[in-house]
MIPA-973955 format. One record per residue (C-alpha): x, y, z; residue in three letters. Coordinates in Angstrom, 2 decimals, padded with zeros to 5 digits. Each point is the difference from the previous one (the first is absolute). Example, Ala and Ser with C-alpha at 12.3 -4.5 7.8 and 13.67 -1.06 7.14 Angstrom:
<rs>
R       x       y       z residuo
R  012.30 -004.50  007.80     ALA
R  001.37  003.44 -000.66     SER
</rs>
This chain:
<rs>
R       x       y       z residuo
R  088.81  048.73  027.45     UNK
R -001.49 -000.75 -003.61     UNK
R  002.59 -000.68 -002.86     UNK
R -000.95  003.66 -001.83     UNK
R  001.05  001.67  003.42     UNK
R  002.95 -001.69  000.60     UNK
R  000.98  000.97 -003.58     UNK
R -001.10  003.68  000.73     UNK
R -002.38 -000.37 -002.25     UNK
R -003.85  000.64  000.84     UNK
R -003.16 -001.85  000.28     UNK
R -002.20  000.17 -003.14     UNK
R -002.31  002.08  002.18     UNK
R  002.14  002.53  001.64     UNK
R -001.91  002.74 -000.65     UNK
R -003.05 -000.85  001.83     UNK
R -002.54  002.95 -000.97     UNK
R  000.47 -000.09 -003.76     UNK
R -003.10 -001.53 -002.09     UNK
R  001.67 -000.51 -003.24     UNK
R  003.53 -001.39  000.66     UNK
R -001.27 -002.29  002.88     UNK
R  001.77 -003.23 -000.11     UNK
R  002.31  001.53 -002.48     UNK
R  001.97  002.78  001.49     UNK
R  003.31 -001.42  000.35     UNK
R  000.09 -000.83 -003.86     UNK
R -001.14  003.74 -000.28     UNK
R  002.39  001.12  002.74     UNK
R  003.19 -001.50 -001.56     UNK
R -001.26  001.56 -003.68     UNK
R  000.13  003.55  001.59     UNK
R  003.39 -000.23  001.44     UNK
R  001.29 -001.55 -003.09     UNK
R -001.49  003.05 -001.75     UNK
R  001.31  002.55  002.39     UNK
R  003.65 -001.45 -000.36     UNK
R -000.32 -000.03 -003.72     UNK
R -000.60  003.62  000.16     UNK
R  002.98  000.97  002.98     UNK
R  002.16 -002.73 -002.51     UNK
R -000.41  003.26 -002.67     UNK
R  000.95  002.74  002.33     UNK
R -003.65  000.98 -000.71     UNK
R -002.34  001.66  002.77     UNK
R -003.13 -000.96  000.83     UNK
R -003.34  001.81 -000.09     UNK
R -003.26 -001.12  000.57     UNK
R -002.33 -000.86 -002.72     UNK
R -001.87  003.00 -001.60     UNK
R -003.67 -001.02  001.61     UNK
R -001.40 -002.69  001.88     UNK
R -003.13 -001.93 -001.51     UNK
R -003.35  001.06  001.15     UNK
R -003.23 -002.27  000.11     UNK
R -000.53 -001.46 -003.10     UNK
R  003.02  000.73 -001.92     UNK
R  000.17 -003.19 -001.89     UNK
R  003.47  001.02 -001.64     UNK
R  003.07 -000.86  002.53     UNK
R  001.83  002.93  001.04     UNK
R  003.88 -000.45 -000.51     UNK
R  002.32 -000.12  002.44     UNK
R  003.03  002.06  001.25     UNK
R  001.48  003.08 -002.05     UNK
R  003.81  000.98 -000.76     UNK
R -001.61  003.41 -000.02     UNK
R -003.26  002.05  000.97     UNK
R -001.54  002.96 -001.80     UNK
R -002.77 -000.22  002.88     UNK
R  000.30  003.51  001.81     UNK
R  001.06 -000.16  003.42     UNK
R  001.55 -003.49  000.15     UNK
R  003.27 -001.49  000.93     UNK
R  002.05 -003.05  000.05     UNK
R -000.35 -003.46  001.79     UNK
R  002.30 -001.81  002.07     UNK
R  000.67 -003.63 -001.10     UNK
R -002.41 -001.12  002.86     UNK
R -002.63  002.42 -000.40     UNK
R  000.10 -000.86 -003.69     UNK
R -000.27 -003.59  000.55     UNK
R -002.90  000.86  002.73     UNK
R -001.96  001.86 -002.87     UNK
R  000.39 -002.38 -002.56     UNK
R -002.38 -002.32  002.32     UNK
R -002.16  002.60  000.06     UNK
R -000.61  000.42 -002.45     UNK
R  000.14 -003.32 -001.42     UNK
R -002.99 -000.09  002.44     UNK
R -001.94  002.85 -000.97     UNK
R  000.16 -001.31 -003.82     UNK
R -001.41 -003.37  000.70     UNK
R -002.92  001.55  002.19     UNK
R -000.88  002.85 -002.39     UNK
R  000.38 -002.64 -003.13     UNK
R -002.40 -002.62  002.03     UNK
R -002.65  002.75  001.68     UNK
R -003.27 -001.14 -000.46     UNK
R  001.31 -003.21 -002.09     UNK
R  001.01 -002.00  002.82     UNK
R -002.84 -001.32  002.34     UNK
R  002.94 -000.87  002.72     UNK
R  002.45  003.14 -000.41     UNK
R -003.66  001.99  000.31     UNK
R -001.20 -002.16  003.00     UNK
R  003.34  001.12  001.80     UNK
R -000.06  003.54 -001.02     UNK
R -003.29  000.26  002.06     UNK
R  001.05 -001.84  002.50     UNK
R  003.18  002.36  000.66     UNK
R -002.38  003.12 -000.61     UNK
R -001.73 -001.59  002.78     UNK
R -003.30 -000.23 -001.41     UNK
R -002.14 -002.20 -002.10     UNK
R -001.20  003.06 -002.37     UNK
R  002.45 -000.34 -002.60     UNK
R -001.14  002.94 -002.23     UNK
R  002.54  002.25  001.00     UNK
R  003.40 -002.52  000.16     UNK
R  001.66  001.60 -003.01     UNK
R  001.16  002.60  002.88     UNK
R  001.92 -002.30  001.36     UNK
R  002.20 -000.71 -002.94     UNK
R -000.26  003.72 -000.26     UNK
R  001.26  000.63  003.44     UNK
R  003.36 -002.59 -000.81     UNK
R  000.59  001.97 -003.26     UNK
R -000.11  003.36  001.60     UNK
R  002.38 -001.15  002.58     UNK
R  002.47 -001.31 -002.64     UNK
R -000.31  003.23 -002.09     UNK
R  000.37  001.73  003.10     UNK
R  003.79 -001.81  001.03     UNK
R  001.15  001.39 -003.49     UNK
R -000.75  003.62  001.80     UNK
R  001.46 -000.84  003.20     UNK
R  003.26 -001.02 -001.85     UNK
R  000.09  003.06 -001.89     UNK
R  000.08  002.22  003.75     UNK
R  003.02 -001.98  000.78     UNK
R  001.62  001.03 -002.99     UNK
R -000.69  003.57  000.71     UNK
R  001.56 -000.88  004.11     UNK
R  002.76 -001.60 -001.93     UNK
R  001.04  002.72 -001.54     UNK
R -000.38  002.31  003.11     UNK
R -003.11  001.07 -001.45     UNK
R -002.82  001.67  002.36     UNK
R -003.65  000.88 -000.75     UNK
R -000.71  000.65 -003.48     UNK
R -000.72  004.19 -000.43     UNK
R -002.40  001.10 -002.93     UNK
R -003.75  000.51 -000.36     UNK
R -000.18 -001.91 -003.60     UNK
R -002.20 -003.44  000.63     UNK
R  003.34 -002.03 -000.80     UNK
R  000.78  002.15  003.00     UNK
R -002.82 -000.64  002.21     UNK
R  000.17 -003.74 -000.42     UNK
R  003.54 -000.22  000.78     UNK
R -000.31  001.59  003.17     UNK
R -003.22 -002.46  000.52     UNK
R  002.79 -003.01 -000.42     UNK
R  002.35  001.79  002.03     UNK
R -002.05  000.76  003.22     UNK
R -001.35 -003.21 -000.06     UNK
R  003.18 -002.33 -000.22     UNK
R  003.03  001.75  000.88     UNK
R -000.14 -000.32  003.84     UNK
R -001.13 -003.57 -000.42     UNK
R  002.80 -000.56 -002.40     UNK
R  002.59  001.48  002.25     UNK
R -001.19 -002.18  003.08     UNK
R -000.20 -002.92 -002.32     UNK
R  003.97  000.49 -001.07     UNK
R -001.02  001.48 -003.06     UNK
R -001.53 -003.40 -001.39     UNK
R -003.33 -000.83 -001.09     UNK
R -000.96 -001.49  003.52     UNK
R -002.30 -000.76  003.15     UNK
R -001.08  004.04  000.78     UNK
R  000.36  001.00 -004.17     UNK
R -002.52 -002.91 -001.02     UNK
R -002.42  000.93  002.71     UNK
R -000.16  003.81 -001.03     UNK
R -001.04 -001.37 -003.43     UNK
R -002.23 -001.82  001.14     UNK
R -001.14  002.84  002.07     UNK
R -000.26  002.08 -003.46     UNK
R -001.68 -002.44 -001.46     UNK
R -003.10 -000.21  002.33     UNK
R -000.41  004.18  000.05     UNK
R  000.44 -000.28 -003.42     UNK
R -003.03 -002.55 -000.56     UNK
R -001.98  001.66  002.90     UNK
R  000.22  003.53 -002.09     UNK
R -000.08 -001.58 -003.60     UNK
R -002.70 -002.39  000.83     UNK
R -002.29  002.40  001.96     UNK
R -000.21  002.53 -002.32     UNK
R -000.23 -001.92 -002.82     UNK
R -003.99  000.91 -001.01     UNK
R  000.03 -003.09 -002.50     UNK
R  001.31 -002.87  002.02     UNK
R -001.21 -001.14  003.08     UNK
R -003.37  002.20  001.33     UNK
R -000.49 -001.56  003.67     UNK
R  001.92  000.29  002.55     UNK
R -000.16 -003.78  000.48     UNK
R  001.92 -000.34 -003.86     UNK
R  001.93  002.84  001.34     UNK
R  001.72 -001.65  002.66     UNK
R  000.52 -003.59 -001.85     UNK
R  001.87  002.06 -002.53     UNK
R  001.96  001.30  002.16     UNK
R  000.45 -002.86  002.13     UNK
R  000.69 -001.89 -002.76     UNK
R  002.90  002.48 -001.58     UNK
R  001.06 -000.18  003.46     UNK
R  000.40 -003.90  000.35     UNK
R  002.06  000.07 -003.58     UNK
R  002.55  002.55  001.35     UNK
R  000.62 -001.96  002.96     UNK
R  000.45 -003.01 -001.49     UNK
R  002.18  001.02 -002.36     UNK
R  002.16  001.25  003.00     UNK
R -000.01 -003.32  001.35     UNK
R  001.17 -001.27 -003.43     UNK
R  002.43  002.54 -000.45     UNK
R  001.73 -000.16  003.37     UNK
R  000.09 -003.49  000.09     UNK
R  001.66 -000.32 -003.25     UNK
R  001.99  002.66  000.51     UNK
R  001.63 -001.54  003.15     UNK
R  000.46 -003.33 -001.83     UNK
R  002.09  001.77 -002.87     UNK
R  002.24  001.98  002.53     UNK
R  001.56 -003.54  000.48     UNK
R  000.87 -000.29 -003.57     UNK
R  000.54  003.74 -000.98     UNK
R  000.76  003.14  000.96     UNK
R -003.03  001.53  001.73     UNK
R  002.14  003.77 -000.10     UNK
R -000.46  002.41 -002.97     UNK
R  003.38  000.72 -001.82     UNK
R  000.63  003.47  000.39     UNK
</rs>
């Protein structure tokens, strides 16, 4: 056993899958749950941040929120706070470095799984839709918290509420009503019919069905990875922090 495990600490390259924070993640790791116990020190809540970066956003997005005007969201857990942290810390560093970075770009294509790299800001694309998409999923377990069911109304506040709550509160349930294994996969689920309608009728991106598919593939890839990243982290934090929303 290596000196940072038998200290319950973790290797500097815990989180396997990241491109950014490789070979730093524990530093990065320790960061977020001194940030997330700063916050619980206040008796403050936590929310997620108000949008993940997309490709190119050279400005950093910041971090957690003590409150959300986002419609439709809800509050983190400790864990799931720490776990989005790291994503985001991720997503920054890619969207900051797209197209800047000869070795972040080489990997991108490699995880898109092809050499053509001309459509690899999806996959930062996909990883920031999945983070936005967790602040929705926590917002559905506010509304099961509160022995809430389906939204009612026809107003589009309306319709996308019931979107959110068809498409995570069974997973939530089964998942104990945290952020989890069967929650994370139905967003990742959205994500990919959301990039498979966005992308296909989108008359002024990609014409062939060739670009089609890489876009999608690609948007794909980033939502899965960010899973990975998510769930990983997430479990790590439980260990350290509540992984349990406070009612």
């Amino acid at each position: 056993m290596s000196t940072d495990e038998e200290q319950g600490g973790l290797t500097d390259d815990v989180l396997r899958s990241t491109l950014v924070l490789r070979g730093q993640s524990r530093l990065f790791f320790n960061e977020a749950i001194n940030e997330v116990n700063k916050i619980m020190a206040t008796g403050n809540d936590i929310y997620p941040p108000s949008i993940f970066p997309h490709a190119g956003t050279r400005q950093p997005t910041t971090s957690l929120q003590l409150s959300s005007d986002s419609f439709g969201e809800g509050r983190l857990s400790p864990a799931e706070g720490v776990a989005v942290i790291i994503l985001l810390g991720e997503c920054n560093g890619l969207a900051q470095n797209w197209r800047k970075s000869e070795e972040i770009t080489k990997k991108m294509a490699e995880i898109i799984g092809s050499s053509e790299i001309a459509w690899d800001f999806d996959l930062i694309d996909g990883m920031s839709e999945f983070g936005n998409m967790v602040g929705k999923a926590a917002g559905v377990r506010e509304r099961l918290l509160n022995g809430l069911g389906r939204p009612e109304g026809s107003t589009t506040k309306d319709i996308l509420l019931k979107l959110s709550y068809d498409t995570f509160a069974t997973t939530l349930k089964e998942d104990a009503l945290v952020i989890g294994e069967k929650t994370t996969a139905a967003i990742s689920q959205q994500v990919e019919m959301l990039a498979k309608r966005d992308i296909s009728n989108n008359p002024e991106g990609a014409k062939t069905d060739v670009e089609i598919k890489a876009r999608i593939n690609g948007r794909t890839r980033g939502a899965k990875l960010a899973r990975e990243i998510y769930l990983e982290a997430r479990t790590l934090a439980s260990k350290s922090v509540s992984e349990q929303i406070f009612k």
